[in-house]
C-alpha positions in Angstrom: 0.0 0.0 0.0 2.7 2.5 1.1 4.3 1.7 -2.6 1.4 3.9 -4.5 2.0 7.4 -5.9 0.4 9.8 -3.9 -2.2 11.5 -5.8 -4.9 14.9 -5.0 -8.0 13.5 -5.9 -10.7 16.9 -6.8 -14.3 15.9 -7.7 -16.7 18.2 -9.7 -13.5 19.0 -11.3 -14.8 18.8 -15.0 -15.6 22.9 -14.5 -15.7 26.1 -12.4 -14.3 25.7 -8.7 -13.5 22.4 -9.3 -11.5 23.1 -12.6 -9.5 26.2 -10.8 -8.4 23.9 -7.8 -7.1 21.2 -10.5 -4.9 24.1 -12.1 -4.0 25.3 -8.7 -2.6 22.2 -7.3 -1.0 21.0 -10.4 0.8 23.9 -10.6 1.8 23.3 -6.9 3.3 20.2 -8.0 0.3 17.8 -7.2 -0.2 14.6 -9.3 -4.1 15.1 -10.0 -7.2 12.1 -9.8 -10.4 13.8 -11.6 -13.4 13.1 -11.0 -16.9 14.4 -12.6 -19.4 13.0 -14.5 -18.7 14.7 -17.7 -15.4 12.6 -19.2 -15.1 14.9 -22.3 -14.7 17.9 -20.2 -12.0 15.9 -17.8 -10.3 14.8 -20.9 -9.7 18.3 -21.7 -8.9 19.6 -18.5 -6.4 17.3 -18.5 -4.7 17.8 -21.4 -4.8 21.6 -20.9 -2.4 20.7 -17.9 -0.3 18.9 -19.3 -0.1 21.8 -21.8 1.3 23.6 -19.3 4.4 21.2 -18.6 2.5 19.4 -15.7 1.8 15.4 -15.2 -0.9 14.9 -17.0 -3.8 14.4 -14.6 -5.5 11.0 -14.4 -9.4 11.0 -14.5 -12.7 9.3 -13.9 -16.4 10.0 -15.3 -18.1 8.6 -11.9 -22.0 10.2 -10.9 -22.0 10.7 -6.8 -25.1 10.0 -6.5 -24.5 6.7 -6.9 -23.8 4.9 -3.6 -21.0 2.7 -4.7 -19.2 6.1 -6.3 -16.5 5.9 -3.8 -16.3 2.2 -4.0 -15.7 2.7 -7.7 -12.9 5.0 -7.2 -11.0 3.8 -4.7 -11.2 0.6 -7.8 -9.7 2.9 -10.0 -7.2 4.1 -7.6 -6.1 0.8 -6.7 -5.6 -0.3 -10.6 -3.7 3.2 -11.2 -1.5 2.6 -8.3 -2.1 5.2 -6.4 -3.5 6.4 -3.0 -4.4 10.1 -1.8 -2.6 12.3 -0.3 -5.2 14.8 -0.6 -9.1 14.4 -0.8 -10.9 18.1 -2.0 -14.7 17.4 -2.0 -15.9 20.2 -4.4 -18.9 18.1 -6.2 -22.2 19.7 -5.2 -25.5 22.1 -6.7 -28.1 23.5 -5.5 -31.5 24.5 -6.7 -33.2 27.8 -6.3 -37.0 27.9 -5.7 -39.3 26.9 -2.4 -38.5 23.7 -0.9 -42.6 22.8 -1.6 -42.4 22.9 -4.8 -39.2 21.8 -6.1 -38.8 18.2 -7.3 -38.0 16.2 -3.8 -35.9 13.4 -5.9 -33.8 16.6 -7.4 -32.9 17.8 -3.8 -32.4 14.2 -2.6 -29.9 14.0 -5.5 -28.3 17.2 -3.9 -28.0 15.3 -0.6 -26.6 12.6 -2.2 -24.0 14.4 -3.7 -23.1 17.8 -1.5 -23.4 15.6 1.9 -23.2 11.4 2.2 -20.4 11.4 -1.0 -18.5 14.6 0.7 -18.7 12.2 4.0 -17.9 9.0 2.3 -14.9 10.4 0.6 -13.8 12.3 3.9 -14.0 9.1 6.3 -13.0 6.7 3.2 -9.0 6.9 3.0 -8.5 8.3 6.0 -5.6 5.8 7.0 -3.6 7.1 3.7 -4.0 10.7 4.3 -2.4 9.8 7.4 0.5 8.0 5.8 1.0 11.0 3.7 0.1 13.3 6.8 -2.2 15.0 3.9 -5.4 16.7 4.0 -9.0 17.2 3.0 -10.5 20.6 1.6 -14.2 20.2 1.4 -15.7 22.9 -0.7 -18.7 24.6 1.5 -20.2 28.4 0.9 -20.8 31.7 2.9 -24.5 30.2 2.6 -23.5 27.8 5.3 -23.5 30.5 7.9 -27.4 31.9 6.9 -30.8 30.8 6.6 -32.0 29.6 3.4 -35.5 30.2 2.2 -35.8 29.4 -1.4 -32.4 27.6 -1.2 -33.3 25.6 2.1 -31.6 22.0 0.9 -28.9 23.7 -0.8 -28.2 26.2 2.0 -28.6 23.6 5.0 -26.5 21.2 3.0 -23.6 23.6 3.3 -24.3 24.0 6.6 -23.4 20.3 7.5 -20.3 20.6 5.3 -18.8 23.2 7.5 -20.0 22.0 10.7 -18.7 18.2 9.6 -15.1 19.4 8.4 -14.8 21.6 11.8 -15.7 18.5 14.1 -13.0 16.5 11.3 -10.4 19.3 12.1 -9.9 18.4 15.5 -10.7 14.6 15.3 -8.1 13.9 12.4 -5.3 16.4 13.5 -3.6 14.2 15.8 -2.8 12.0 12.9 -1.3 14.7 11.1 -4.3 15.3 8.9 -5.9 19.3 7.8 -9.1 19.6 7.1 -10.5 23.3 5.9 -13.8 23.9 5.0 -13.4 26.5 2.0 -16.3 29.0 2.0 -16.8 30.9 -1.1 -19.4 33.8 -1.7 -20.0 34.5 -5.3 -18.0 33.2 -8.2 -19.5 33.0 -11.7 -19.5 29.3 -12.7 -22.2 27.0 -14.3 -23.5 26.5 -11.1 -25.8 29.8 -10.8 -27.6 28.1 -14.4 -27.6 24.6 -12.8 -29.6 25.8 -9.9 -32.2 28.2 -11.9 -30.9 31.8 -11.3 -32.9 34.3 -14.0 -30.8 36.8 -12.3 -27.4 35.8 -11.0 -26.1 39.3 -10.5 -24.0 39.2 -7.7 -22.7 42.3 -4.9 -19.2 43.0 -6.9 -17.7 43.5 -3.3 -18.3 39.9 -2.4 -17.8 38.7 -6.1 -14.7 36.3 -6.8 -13.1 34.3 -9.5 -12.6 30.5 -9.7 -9.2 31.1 -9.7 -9.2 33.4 -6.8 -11.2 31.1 -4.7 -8.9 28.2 -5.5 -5.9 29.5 -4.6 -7.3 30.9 -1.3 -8.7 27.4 -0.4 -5.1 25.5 -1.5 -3.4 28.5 0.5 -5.7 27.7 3.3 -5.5 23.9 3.3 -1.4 24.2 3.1 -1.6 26.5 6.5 -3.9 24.0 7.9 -6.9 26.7 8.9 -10.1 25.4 9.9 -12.3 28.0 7.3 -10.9 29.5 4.7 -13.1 31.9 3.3 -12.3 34.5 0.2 -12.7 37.3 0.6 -13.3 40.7 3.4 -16.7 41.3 2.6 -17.0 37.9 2.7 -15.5 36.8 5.8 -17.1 39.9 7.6 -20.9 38.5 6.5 -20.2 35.0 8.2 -18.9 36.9 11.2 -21.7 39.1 10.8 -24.4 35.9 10.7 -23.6 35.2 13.7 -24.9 38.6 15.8 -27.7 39.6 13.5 -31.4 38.2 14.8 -32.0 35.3 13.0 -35.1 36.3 11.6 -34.0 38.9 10.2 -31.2 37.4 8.3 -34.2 35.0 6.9 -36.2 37.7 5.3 -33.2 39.0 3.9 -31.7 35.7 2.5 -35.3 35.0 1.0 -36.2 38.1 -0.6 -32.9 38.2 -1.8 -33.2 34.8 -3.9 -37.0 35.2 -4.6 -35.5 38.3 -6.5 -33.5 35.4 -8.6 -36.3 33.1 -9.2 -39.4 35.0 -10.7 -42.0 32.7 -9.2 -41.2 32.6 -5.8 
């Protein structure tokens, strides 16, 4: 076992975030695993960095919402020859619109996929990450800190992802393990047309690029911080969330995304 390469495996890596952080720690040096659903897109990510002069990433076209996802790629891993050395969790949606009367299988899938395969591929290698005393960045949002209305799922799902990785911070780091919950606010990525924005306009201040947001969250993960999140105006909000009255951080949050979503 202690004969593998070490490898950073990234899911949702076919685009956005996910994309950013494969250029990020490739560039660091990182041998990459990829992991999406979309194997064109993977493909060409990977080529793209080994454009640049980097190993050319190995990849994987595997759906999390299937419960043996993780089973399948530690498979892969094991016929590649590798193990990781770091595990980023970035695979996730969300879906704008009243919990009612969105499709319940649709935010089941987001379960599936932002929650049990984020804690599945936490808790799965957790005996390599401490044989390369490596780490795990799981990919929450500044959403994790508010109320949700017309994002509830998506909004409470973050919520466990920050609150799981914190509890994992202090469990694993006697092994030599980090774990950092990276906390973006906005970033333009397919992810505001996945969820059903009609308006994804976003507060400029609090506005950041993939590429900003991965950098901050490998910068983060490297110095072994609990949260890394991008951003003043962003790190001042989930200060601010937690002083503000709860209900009226609730009206704000929902009148906010009913503004993106017509027929709330």
């Amino acid at each position: 076992m202690s004969e593998r390469r070490p490898v950073t495996l990234i899911t949702g890596a076919s685009a956005g975030i996910g994309a950013a952080l494969a250029r990020t720690f490739a560039r660091n040096g990182h041998e990459l695993l990829l992991v999406a659903r979309r194997e064109q897109r993977l493909a060409e990510l990977a080529d793209a960095i080994a454009a640049l002069g980097h190993r050319r990433p190995d990849y994987l076209s595997v759906d999390l919402q299937r419960h043996d996802a993780t089973a399948e790629i530690a498979g892969a891993m094991e016929r590649l020859g590798v193990e990781p050395e770091t595990v980023v969790n970035n695979a996730g949606f969300g879906l704008l619109g009243p919990a009612a009367s969105l499709s319940r299988s649709e935010q089941l899938a987001m379960v599936d996929v932002n929650v049990r395969a984020l804690t599945d591929l936490s808790l799965a290698f957790v005996d390599a990450l401490a044989r390369r005393r490596g780490g795990i960045l799981n990919v929450a949002s500044v959403a994790a800190f508010l109320p949700g209305p017309n994002m509830a799922v998506y909004y409470a799902t973050k919520a466990y992802v920050v609150s799981f990785s914190e509890a994992l911070h202090w469990e694993l780091r006697p092994r030599g393990i980090r774990v950092t919950a990276l906390c973006p606010g906005p970033v333009p990525t397919e992810f505001q047309e996945r969820a059903g924005f009609t308006d994804d306009r976003n507060p400029d201040l609090m506005t950041r690029s993939a590429d900003q947001v991965a950098e901050d969250g490998y910068r983060g993960l490297r110095q072994g911080r609990r949260l890394a999140v991008p951003g003043f105006p962003n790190r001042a909000t989930t200060m601010l969330a937690g002083f503000l009255p709860r209900g009226l951080l609730m009206s704000a949050v929902g009148r906010y995304n009913a503004k993106r979503f017509p027929r709330v």
